[in-house]
C-alpha positions in Angstrom: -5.8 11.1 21.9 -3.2 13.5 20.5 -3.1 15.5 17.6 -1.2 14.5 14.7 2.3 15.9 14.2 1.9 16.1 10.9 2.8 19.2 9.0 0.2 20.8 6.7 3.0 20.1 3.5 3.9 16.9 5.2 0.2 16.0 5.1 -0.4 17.1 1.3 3.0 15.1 0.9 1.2 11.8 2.2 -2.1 12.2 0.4 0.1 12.7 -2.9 2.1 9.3 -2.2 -0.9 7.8 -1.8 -2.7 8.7 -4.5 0.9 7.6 -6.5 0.6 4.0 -4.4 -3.2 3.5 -5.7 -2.6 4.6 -9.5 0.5 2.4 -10.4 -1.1 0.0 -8.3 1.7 -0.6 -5.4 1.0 -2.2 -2.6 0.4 -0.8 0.9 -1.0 -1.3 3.9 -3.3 0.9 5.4 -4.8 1.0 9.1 -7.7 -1.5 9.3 -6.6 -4.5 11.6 -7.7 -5.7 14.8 -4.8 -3.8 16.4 -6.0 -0.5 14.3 -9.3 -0.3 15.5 -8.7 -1.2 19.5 -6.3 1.9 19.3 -8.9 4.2 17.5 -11.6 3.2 19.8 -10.4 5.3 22.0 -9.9 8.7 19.7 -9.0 9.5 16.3 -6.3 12.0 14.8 -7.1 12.1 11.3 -4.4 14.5 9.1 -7.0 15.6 6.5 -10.4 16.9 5.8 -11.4 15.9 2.8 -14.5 17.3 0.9 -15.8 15.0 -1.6 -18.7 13.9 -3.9 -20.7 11.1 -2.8 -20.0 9.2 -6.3 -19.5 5.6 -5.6 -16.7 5.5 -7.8 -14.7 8.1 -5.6 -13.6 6.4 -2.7 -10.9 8.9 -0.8 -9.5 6.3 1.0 -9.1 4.3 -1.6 -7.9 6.9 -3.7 -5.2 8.1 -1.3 -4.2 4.7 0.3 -4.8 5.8 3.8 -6.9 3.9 6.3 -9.5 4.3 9.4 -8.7 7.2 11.8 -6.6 8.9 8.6 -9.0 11.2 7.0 -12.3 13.0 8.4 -14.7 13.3 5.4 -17.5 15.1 4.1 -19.1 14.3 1.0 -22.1 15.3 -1.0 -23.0 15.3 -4.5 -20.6 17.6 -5.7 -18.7 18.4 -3.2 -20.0 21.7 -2.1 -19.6 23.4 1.3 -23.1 24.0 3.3 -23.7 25.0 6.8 -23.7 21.7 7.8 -20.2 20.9 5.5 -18.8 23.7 7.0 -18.9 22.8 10.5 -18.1 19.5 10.1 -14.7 21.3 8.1 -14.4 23.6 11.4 -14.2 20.5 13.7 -11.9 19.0 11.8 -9.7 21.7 11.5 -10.5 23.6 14.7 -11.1 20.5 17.1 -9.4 17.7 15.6 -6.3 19.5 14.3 -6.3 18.6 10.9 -3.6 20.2 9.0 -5.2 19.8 5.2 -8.5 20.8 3.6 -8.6 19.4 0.3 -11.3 19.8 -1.4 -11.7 16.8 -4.5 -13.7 17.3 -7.6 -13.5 14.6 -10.2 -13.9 13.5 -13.7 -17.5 13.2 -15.8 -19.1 14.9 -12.1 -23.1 14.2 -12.6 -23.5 17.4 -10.4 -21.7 19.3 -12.2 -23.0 18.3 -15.1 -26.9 18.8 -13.9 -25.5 22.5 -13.1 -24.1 22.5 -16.6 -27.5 21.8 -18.1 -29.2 24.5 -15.8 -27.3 27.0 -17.2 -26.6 26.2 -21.3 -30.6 24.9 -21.1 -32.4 26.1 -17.7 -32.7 22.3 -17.2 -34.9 21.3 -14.0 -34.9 18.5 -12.4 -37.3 16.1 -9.6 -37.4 16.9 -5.8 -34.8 19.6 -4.6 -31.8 18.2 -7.0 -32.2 21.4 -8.7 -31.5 23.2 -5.3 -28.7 21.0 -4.5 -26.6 22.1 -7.7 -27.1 25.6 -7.3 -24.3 26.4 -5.2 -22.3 24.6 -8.7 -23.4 27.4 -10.9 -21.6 30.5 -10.3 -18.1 28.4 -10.5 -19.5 27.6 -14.0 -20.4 31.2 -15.1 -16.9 32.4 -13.7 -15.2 29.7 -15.6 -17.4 30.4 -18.8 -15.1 31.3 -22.1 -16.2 34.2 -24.4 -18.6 32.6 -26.5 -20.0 31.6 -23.3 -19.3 27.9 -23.6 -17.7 26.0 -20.5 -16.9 22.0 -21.0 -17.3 19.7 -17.8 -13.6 19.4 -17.4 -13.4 23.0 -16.7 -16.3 23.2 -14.8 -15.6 20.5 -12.1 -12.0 22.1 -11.8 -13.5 25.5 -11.4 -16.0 24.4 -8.8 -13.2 22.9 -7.0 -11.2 25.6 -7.0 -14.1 27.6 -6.0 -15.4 26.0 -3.5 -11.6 25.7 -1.5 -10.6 29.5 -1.5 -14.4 30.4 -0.4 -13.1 28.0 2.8 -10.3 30.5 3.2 -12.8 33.4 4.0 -16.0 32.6 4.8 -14.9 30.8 8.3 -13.0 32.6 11.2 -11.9 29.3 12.5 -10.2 28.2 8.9 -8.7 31.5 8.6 -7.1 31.8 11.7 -5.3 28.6 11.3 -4.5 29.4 7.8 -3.1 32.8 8.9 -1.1 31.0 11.9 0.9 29.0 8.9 -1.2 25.9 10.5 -3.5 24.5 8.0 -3.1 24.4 4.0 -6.7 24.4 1.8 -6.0 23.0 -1.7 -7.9 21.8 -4.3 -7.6 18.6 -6.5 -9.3 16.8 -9.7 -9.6 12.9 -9.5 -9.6 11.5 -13.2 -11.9 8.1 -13.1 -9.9 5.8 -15.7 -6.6 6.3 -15.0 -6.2 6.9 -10.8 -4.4 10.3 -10.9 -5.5 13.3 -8.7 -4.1 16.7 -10.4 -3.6 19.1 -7.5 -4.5 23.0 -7.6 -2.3 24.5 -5.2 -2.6 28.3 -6.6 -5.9 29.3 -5.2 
């Protein structure tokens, strides 16, 4: 199946459309017939890798009004980049063509929040929880004001932000298609109540 066409701005374009279509409500149709998934059967070009948290309130299709075969996702509590993230980012990008990384932190994030509490109270938590938010904290400490104090707003943003430009140098394959002009890395903040994704461009 062939690649999509899509530009990397002509990606971010559709993902911010929508994201407009699901806040205000609009309708749209997105690929999920009969006709959809005989064609996808045999392939998929998805446009966008999207790294997300596995909070059941943050459904990216959903959120950006796309469909099956659309958007290649990886998601784990707090949408941080392991080994196993990564490559699945590096096929997307490297063997599927995507255009887009967007990397999607979101409004009152319990990860973020657990990594919050590690570092204001050297919280712990059950089974390996505590390991999991680990790779949370230093976006928190770099986002920390001068008393020392950093509110959950801040810190999801930051981790966001963090975690999208580590994507533009920790992986050979992302960087050469970032360098070629090919693929765009961004990062964005879903707020719960009202539908809007703020997007951080300026990485």
């Amino acid at each position: 199946m062939p690649q999509t066409s899509l530009t990397a701005q002509q990606a971010l374009e559709l993902m911010k459309q929508g994201n407009d279509q699901f806040r205000t409500d609009a309708p749209y149709r997105s690929a999920q017939g009969r006709e959809d998934r005989v064609k996808l059967a045999v392939g998929q070009a998805p446009f966008c890798v999207l790294v997300g948290c596995s909070d059941s309130r943050v459904s990216p299709e959903l959120l950006f009004g796309r469909g099956l075969g659309e958007l290649f996702i990886v998601r784990n509590a707090g949408n941080t980049v392991d080994t196993a993230a990564l490559g699945s980012i590096e096929y997307g990008v490297g063997v599927l063509g995507c255009p887009l990384v967007v990397v999607l932190g979101h409004e009152s994030c319990g990860a973020v929040a657990a990594a919050l509490e590690v570092v204001a109270r050297n919280a712990t938590f059950p089974g390996v929880i505590g390991e999991m938010v680990q790779p949370i904290i230093p976006a928190i400490l770099a986002a920390r004001a001068a008393d020392g104090t950093v509110g959950l707003d801040a810190a999801v943003e930051a981790n966001a932000r963090r975690v999208a430009a580590r994507l533009k140098t920790q992986s050979p394959v992302l960087q050469a298609a970032s360098h070629s002009g090919r693929l765009k890395i961004v990062a964005a903040r879903y707020d719960l109540d009202d539908g809007d994704v703020s997007w951080f461009e300026d990485l």
